[in-house]
N, C-alpha and C positions, 0 to 999 in steps of 0.2 A: 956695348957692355962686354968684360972680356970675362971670360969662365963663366961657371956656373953657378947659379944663386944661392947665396949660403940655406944650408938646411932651413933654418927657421924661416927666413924669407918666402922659403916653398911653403912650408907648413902655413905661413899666416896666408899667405895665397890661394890654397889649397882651402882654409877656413874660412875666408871671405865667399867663396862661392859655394861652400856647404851651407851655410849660414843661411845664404838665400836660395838653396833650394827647401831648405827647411821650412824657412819664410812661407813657401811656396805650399807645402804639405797643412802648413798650422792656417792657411787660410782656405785649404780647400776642402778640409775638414770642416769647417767652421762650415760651409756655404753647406754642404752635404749635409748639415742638421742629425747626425748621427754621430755626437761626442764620443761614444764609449764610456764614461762616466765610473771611477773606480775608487773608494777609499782607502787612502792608503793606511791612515794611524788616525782618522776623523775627521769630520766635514769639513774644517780648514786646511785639509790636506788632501787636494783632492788629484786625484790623476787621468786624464783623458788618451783617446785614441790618437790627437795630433800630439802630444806628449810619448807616448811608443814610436809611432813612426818616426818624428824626427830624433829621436834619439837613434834609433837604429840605421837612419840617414846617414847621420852625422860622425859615429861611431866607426861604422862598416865602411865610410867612405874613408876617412884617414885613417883607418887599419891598413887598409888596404892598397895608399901610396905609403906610409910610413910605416912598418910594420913591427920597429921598434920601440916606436914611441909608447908610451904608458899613457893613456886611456882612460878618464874617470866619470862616470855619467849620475846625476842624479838616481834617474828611476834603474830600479831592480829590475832587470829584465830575464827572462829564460833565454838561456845559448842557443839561439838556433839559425838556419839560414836565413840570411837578408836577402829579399828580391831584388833582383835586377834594376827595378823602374826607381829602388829609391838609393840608387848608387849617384854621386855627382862626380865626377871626374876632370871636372872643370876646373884651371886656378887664374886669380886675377892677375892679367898682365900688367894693371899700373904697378901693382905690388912689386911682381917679380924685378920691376926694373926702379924700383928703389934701391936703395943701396944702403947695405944692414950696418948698424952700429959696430965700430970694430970690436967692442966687448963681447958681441954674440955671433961674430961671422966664425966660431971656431967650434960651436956647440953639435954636438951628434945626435943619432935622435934616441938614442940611449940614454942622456940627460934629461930628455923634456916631459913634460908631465901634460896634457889636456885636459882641463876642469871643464866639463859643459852639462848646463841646463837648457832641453829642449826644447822647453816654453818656460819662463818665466812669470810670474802672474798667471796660474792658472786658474785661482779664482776669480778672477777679473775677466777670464775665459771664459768659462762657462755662466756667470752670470750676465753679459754681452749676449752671449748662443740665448740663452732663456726671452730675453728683454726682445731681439731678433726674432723668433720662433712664435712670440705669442703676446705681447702686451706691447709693442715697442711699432706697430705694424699700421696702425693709426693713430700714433700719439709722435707729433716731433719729437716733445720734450722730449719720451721714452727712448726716440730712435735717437736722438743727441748723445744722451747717457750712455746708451750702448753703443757705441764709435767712443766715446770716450773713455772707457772701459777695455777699449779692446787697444787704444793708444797705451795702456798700459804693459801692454805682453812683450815681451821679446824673448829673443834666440841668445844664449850665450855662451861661447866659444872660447875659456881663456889658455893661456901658454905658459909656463911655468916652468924658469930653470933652476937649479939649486937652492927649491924653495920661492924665490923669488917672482913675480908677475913680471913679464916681461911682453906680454903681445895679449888685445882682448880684440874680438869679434864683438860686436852687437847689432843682431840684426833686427826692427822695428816691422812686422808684417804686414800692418795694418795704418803705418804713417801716409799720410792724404786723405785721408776719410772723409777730412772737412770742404776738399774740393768736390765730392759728389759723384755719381754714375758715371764711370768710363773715366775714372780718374788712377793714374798709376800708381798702384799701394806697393808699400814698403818702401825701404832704407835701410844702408848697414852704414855702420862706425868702425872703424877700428883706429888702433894704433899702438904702436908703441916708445917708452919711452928711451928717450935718443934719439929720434926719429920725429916722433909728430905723431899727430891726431887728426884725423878724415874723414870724411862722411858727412860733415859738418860743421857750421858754422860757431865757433867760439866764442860765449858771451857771460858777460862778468854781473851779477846782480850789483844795483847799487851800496857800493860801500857802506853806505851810514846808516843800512837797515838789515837786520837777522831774520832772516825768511826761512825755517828750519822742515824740510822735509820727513815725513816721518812714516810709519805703515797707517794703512786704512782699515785693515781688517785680524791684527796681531798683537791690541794695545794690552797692557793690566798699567797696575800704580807705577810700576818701576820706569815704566817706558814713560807714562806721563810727565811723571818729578822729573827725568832727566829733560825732556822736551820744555817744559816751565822753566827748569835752572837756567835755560837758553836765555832768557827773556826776550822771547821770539816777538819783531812785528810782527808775524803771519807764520802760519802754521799750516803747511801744503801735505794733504795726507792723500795719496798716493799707494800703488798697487807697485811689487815687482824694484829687487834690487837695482839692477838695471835700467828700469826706468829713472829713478830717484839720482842714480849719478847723471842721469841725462839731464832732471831738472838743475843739478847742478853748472853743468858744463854749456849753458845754456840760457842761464841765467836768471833762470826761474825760483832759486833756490843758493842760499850762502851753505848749508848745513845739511845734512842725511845725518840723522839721529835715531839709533835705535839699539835700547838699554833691554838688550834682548836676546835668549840663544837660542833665536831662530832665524838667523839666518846661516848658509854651507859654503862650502870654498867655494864650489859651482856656481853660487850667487853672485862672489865679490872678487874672482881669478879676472875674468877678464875687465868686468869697471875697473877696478883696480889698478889696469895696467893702462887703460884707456883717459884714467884722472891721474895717473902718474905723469903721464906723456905730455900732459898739459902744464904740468906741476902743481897740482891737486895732491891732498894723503888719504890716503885710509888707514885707517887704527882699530885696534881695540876700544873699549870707553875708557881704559887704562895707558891709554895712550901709545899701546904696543902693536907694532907689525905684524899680520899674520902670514902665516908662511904655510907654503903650496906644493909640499916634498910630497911625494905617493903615497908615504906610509901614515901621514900626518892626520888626526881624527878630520872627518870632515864636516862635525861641529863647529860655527866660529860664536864660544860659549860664552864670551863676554863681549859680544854687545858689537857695532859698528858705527864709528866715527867718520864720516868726510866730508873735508872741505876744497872748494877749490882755494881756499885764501885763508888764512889767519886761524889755521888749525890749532895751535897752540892756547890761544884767547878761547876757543871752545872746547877744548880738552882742558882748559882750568877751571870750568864752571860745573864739570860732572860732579853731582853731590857726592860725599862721601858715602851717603847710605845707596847710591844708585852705585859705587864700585864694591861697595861692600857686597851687596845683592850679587855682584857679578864679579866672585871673587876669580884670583888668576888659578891657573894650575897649579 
C-alpha cells in the first residue's frame, strides 16, 4: 500500500476497535452487578454506569488521535479527566488496508462529525442485569430471556460528512450467548457505503412476505397504525436502533418501522450508513433523508423508515394521519 491511509479510513479503524473495547466495558459492567442505574427524563430512559464509561471510552479515545473531528455522544456527561485504563489506542488493520472510496479519500477531520451511542438498548440492559441477578438463576426460561435481552444492546459509532452518513461501527457485546460458558461474546459490523459491509453475513428476508420490525417498549396509536398500514406477515418487536437494522440486513426483517420522535442521530448515523453500504435507505416516514451536520437538532422528529429493498412500496403505505402526526419542520 503506497502513502498513508486517508483520514476517514483511520478514523473508521480507530472506531472499529473503540467499539470493542467498549464492548468490553458494557459487558464487564453487566457481570460486576453494580449498573449504576440513573433517570434521565423517566423510566424508559434510563442511564447506567456501562453507559458513562463507554462513552467516555469512546469519546476521549478518538479526541485524542483526531482532535479535530467533532464529537457527539448521547449522554450528558461532566468535563472531566478520562482514566487511563479506558483509553483504546488500538486501530483495525484489515481496515486500514482497504482502500477508501475516492469521493472520501480527500476529507479532513475538520469535515467529520461522530454520532455515538454507548449502549444502545438500555433498557433491554438493565432488565437482562435484573432477570441475571435474581429470578433468571433457576429458571432456563428466565436465563433464555435474559441473553435474549441483552442480544439486543449494542455500541454505536457513526461517521458523518457534509451532513451525510458515510461509515457506521456497530459493536454487538453480548452476540454468542446461545453457544453457552466459555463461549467468545461479541461482534462488530461496520461499513461503509462504496466500499461494503463486514462483520457479517448478508441475508435478504423472503421477498413475498413483510416482516416489519418495530420497538418493544416505545409503542402509542401512531406507531401502531403505521405498523398495521404495513400489512405485516409478522411483526418482530425488538429492543435498540441498531439492533433493528441488524434484523434487517440479516434477514430477519423486510422493514424497521417507527412512527415516532424518539429516536437521535446517535441512533440511526452509523445503521444508516451500515444499510447504505448494502444498498438499503433510511428516511423519514415522509420519506426524507436525515442529515448528520454538528449543528443539526439531534431529534430525528418524524419517525424512521428502513428497508433493505423496496423502500418506496413502504414509504407509500404511511397513512396520512401517521405523516400528519409527524408533521415536517
Amino acid at each position: 500500500m503506497s502513502g498513508s491511509p486517508a483520514v476517514v479510513m483511520r478514523l473508521v479503524a480507530s472506531a472499529f476497535s473503540v467499539a470493542e473495547r467498549a464492548g468490553e466495558i458494557v459487558r464487564k459492567v453487566l457481570h460486576s452487578g453494580e449498573l449504576g442505574i440513573v433517570e434521565k427524563t423517566g423510566a424508559n430512559d434510563l442511564q447506567t454506569l456501562a453507559d458513562r464509561l463507554a462513552q467516555q471510552s469512546i469519546c476521549a479515545s478518538l479526541a485524542r488521535r483526531f482532535p479535530k473531528v467533532t464529537i457527539i455522544g448521547e449522554e450528558d456527561l461532566p468535563s472531566e479527566e478520562v482514566s487511563e485504563d479506558l483509553i483504546e489506542s488500538g486501530q483495525s488493520e484489515e481496515i486500514l488496508q482497504k482502500t477508501c472510496p475516492v469521493e472520501l479519500s480527500g476529507i479532513t477531520e475538520e469535515e467529520l462529525v461522530v454520532w455515538v451511542d454507548p449502549l444502545d438498548g438500555t433498557k433491554e440492559y438493565t432488565e437482562a442485569s435484573q432477570l441475571l441477578l435474581t429470578d433468571a438463576k433457576d429458571s432456563p426460561q428466565l436465563l433464555s430471556k435474559a441473553f435474549w435481552l441483552l442480544d439486543n444492546v449494542t455500541v454505536l459509532i457513526g461517521i458523518a460528512h457534509a451532513g451525510r452518513a458515510i461509515a457506521g461501527v456497530i459493536n454487538q457485546p453480548f452476540f454468542n450467548y446461545q453457544l453457552g460458558p466459555g463461549a467468545h461474546l461479541g461482534r462488530t459490523l461496520w461499513g461503509m457505503p462504496g466500499l461494503g459491509a463486514f462483520g457479517f453475513q448478508l441475508q435478504e428476508a423472503p421477498g413475498d412476505r413483510r416482516v416489519v420490525t418495530t420497538t418493544r417498549s416505545h409503542s402509542n396509536k401512531v406507531v401502531t397504525d403505521c405498523v398495521e398500514a404495513m400489512e405485516p406477515h409478522q411483526v418482530v418487536r425488538v429492543g435498540g436502533a441498531g439492533n433493528k437494522i441488524i434484523q434487517l440486513i440479516e434477514g430477519r426483517a423486510t422493514a424497521y418501522v417507527f412512527a415516532s420522535p424518539g429516536c437521535k442521530k446517535w441512533d440511526t448515523c452509523a445503521p444508516e450508513a451500515i444499510l447504505h453500504a448494502v444498498g438499503g435507505k433510511l428516511t423519514d416516514m415522509h420519506n426524507r433523508p436525515y442529515r448528520y451536520h454538528a449543528d443539526v437538532k439531534h431529534m430525528n422528529s418524524t419517525g424512521v423508515l428502513a428497508t433493505l429493498r423496496h423502500h418506496e412500496d413502504y414509504a407509500s403505505r404511511v397513512p396520512a394521519s401517521v405523516l400528519q402526526a409527524l408533521k415536517c419542520d
